[in-house]
C-alpha positions in Angstrom: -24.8 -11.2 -39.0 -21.1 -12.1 -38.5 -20.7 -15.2 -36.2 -19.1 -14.2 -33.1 -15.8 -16.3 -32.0 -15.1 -16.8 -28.3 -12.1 -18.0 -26.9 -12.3 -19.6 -23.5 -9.4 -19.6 -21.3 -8.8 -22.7 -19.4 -5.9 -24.7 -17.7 -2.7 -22.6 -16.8 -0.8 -23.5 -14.1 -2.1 -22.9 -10.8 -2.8 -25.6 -8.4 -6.8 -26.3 -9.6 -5.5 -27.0 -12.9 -7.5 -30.1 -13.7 -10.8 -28.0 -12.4 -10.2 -24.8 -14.7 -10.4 -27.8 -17.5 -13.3 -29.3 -16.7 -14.9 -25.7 -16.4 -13.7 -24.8 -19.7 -14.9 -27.8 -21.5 -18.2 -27.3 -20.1 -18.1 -24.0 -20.6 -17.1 -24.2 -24.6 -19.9 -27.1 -24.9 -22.4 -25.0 -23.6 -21.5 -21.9 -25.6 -21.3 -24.0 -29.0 -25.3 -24.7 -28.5 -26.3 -21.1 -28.9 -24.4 -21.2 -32.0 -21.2 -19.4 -31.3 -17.6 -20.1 -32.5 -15.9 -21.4 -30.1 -11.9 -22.1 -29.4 -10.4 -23.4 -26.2 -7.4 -22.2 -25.5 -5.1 -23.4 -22.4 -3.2 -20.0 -20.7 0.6 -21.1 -21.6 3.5 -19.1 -22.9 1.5 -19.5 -27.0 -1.5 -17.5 -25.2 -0.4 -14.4 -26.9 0.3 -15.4 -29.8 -2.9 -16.9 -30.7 -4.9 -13.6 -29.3 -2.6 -11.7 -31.9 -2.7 -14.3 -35.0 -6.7 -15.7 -34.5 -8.1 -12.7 -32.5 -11.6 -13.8 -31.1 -14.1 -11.4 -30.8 -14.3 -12.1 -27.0 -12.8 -13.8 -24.4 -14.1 -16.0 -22.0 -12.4 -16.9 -18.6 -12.7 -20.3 -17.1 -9.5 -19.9 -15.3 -9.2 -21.2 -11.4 -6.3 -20.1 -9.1 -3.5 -17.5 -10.0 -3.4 -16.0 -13.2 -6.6 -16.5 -13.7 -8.2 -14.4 -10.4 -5.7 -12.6 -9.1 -5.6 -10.0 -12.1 -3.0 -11.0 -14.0 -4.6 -12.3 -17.2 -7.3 -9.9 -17.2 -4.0 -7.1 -17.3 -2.7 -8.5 -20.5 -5.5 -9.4 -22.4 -6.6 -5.4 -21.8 -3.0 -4.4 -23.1 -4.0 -6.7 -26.3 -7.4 -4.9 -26.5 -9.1 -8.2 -26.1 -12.6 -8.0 -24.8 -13.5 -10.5 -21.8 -16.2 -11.5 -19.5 -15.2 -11.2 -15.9 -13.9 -8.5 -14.0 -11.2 -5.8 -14.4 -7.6 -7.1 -13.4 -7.7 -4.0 -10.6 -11.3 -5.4 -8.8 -9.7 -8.7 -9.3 -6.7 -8.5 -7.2 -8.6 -6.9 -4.2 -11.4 -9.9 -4.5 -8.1 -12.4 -5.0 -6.6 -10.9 -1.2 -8.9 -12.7 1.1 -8.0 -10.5 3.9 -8.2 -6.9 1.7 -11.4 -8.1 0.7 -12.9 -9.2 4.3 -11.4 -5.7 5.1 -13.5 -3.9 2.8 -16.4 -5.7 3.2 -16.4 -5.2 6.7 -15.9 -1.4 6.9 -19.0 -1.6 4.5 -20.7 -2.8 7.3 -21.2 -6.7 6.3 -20.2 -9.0 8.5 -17.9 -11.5 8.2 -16.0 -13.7 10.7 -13.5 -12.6 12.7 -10.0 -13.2 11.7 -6.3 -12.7 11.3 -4.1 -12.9 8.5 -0.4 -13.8 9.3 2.1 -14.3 7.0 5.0 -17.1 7.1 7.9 -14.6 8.6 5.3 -13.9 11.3 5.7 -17.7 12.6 9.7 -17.5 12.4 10.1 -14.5 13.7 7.7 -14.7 17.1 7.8 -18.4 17.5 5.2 -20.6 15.7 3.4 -22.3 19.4 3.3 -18.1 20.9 1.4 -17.1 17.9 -0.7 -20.1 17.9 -1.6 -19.4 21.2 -2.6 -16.0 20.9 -4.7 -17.0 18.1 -6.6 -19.2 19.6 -6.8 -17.4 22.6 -8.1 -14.4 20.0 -10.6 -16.3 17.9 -11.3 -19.4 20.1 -11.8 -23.4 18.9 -12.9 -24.0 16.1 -11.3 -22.0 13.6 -10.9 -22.2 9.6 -7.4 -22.3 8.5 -7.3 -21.3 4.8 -4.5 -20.1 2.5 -5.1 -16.1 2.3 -5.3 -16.8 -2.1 -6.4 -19.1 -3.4 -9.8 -21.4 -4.4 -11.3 -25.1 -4.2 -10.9 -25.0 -0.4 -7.5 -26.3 -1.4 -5.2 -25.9 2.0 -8.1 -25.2 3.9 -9.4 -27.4 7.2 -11.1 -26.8 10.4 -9.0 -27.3 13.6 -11.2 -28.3 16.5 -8.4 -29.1 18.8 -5.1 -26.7 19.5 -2.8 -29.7 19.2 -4.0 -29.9 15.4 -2.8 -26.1 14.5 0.2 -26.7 13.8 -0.2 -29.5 10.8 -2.6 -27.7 9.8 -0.7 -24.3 9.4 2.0 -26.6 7.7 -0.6 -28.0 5.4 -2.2 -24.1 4.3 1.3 -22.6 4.0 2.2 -25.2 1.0 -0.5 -23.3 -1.4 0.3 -19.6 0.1 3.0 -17.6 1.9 0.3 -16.2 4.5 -2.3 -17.8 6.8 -6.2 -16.8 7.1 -7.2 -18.2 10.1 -10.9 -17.0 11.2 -13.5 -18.3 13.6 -15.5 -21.3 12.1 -18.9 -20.6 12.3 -21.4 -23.4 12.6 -24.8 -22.4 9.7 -26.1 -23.2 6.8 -23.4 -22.8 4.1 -24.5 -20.8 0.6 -23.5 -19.7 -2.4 -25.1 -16.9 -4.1 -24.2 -15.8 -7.8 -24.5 -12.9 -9.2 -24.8 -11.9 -13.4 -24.9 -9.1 -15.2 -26.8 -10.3 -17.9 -29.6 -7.7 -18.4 -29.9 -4.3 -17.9 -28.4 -4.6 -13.8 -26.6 -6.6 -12.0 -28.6 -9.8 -10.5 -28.6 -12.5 -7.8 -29.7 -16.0 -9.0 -30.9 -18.2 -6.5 -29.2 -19.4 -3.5 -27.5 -23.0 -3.5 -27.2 -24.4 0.0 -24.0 -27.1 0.4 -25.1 -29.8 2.4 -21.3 -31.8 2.5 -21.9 -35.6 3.8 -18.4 -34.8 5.9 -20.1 -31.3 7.1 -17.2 -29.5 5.3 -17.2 -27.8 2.3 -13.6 -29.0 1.4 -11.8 -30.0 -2.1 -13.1 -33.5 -2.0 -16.8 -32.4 -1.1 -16.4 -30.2 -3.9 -15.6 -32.3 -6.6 -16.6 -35.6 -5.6 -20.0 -36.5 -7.2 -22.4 -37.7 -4.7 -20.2 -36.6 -1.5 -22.4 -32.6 -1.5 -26.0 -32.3 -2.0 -27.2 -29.2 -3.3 -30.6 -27.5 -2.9 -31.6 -24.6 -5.1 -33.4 -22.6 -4.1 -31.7 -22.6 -0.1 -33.9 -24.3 2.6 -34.0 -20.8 4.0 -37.1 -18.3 4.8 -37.9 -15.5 2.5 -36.5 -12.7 4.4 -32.5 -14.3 4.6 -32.5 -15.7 0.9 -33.3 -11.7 0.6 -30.4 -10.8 3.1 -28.3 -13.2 1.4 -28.9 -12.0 -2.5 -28.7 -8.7 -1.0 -25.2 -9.2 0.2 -23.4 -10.5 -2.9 -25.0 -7.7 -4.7 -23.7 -5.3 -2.1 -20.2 -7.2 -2.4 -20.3 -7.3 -6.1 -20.7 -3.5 -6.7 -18.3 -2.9 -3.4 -15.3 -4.8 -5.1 -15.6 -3.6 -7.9 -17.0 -6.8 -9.7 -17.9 -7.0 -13.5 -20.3 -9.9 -15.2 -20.4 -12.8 -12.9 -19.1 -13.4 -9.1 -20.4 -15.7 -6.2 -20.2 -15.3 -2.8 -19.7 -17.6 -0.3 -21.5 -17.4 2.6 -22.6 -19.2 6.0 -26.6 -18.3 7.3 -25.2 -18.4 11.3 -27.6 -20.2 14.1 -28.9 -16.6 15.0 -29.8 -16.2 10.9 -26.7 -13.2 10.4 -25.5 -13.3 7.1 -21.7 -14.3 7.4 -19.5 -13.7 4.0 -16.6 -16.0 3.9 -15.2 -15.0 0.4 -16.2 -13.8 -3.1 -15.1 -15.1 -6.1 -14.1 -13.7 -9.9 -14.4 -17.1 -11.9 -16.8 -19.5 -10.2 -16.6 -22.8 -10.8 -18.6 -24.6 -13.6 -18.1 -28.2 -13.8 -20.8 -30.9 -13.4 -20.9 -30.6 -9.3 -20.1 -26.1 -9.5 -22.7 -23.9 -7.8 -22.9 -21.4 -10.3 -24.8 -24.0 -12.8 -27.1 -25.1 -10.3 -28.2 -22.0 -9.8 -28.6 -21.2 -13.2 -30.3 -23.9 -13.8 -33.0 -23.1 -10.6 -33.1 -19.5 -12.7 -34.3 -21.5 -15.7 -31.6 -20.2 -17.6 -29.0 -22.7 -19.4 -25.3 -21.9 -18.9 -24.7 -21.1 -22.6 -27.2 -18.7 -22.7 -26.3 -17.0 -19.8 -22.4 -16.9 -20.7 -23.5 -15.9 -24.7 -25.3 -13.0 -23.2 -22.5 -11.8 -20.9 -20.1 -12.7 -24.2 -22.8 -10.0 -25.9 -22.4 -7.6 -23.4 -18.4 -7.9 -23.1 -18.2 -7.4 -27.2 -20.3 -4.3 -27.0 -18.3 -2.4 -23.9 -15.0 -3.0 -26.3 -12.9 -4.3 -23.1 
């Protein structure tokens, strides 16, 4: 049998740079052990180029932030005919759209906090401490500010006090051009993953974030040591159930393909609250998607060879 050649896609030039590459070498490591060839490939302006002149067998996406979520590269490597694990660039741009996405979820009848989305015209236009105050007056203290695209919690923060809102609007609108401000709801924060690496879509175990700070923010992310993880959750039988049955539900809802994970808060009354879902979760030393894995008793290579497998045999 041929050896298969996979490309993984890491880098570009969105703002979690540096994490996309420390996905992607972890990703190309793990993939070289079940004995595939393997190329890493940064997405710059010789992308194309190298698909057309070396032509992998499959593509791999390890890509964080912009091009590589929000549809863009999965749109060009379908015009090249290239086929990739993840999802379709369509599905992509509706999971990309925080708001869309809450939106559909919602009408689907999951729950997930309430919010507003407000774009930077919005602040201009109506006068930045009005709208503020409506806000708050509309979701109450405390509330998540987060960009309304965008991962790694970057330009994200909880306001506790209205006096903060305004930095912290200045701070969110530096990585977006709209504002997702929704009510902060005190839980148990999860993340559930979900493969497609048999014959249906599955949930792996839930990782509960435990952040030393009590956010789940960039630094908590990717600091070793400042998150503790525990996989399986510290949660009773019946939510772990609620919860893998949610990012199933959001995963065939969206439109999902291969791998997702679904952020999630268990709320002090034990609802299930969906925060976001992601196309390319993370996969560096201190990601959730790993650690799950890993509580599944499946190793990342394996699991990413077999989704690499299923990729190569749908043609696209």
């Amino acid at each position: 049998m041929t050896q298969r050649t996979v490309a993984v896609l890491a880098g570009g030039l969105s703002h979690e740079r540096e994490v996309s590459l420390r996905s992607g070498r972890r990703l190309a490591a793990s993939l070289r052990k079940t004995g595939l060839s393997v190329v890493e490939w940064d997405a710059d302006a010789s992308l194309l180029g190298r698909i057309r002149s070396e032509r992998p067998d499959a593509v791999a996406i390890a890509l964080h932030g912009g091009e590589g979520e929000n549809g863009s590269v999965q749109a060009v490597l379908d015009l090249l005919g290239v086929p990739f694990v993840g999802t379709p660039a369509a599905a992509c741009r509706r999971a990309w759209d925080k708001p869309t996405a809450k939106a559909e979820l919602q009408r689907a009848g999951l729950t997930t906090p309430d919010w507003v989305a407000l774009p930077h015209s919005t602040f201009r236009e109506f006068g930045a401490q009005a709208v503020l105050g409506a806000m708050v007056e509309r979701l109450g203290l405390p509330l998540m500010v987060k960009p309304d695209q965008g991962g790694s919690a970057l330009g994200a923060q909880v306001v506790r006090d209205e006096a903060d809102l305004p930095a912290a609007m200045v701070s969110c609108l530096a990585y977006a051009d709209t504002v997702l401000a929704e009510r902060f709801v005190v839980g148990t924060e999860v993340a559930v993953a979900v493969v497609h690496d048999g014959a249906e879509p599955r949930a792996l175990p839930p990782v509960e974030v435990d952040a030393a700070g009590g956010v789940y923010d960039y630094t908590a992310r990717y600091t070793p040591g400042a998150t503790t993880f525990h996989c399986p959750a510290r949660l009773d039988p019946a939510t772990v159930d609620a919860l893998q049955d949610a990012a199933l539900a959001a995963h065939g809802l969206l439109g999902l393909r291969d791998v997702s994970r679904l952020d999630a808060v268990v709320d002090e009354e034990g609802r299930v609250q969906i925060l976001e879902v992601n196309v390319s979760p993370g996969l560096t030393d201190t990601s959730l998607l790993p650690t799950a894995a890993a509580a599944d008793g499946i190793e990342l290579g394996d699991l990413y060879a077999a989704l690499v497998e299923r990729a190569v045999e749908r043609g696209h």
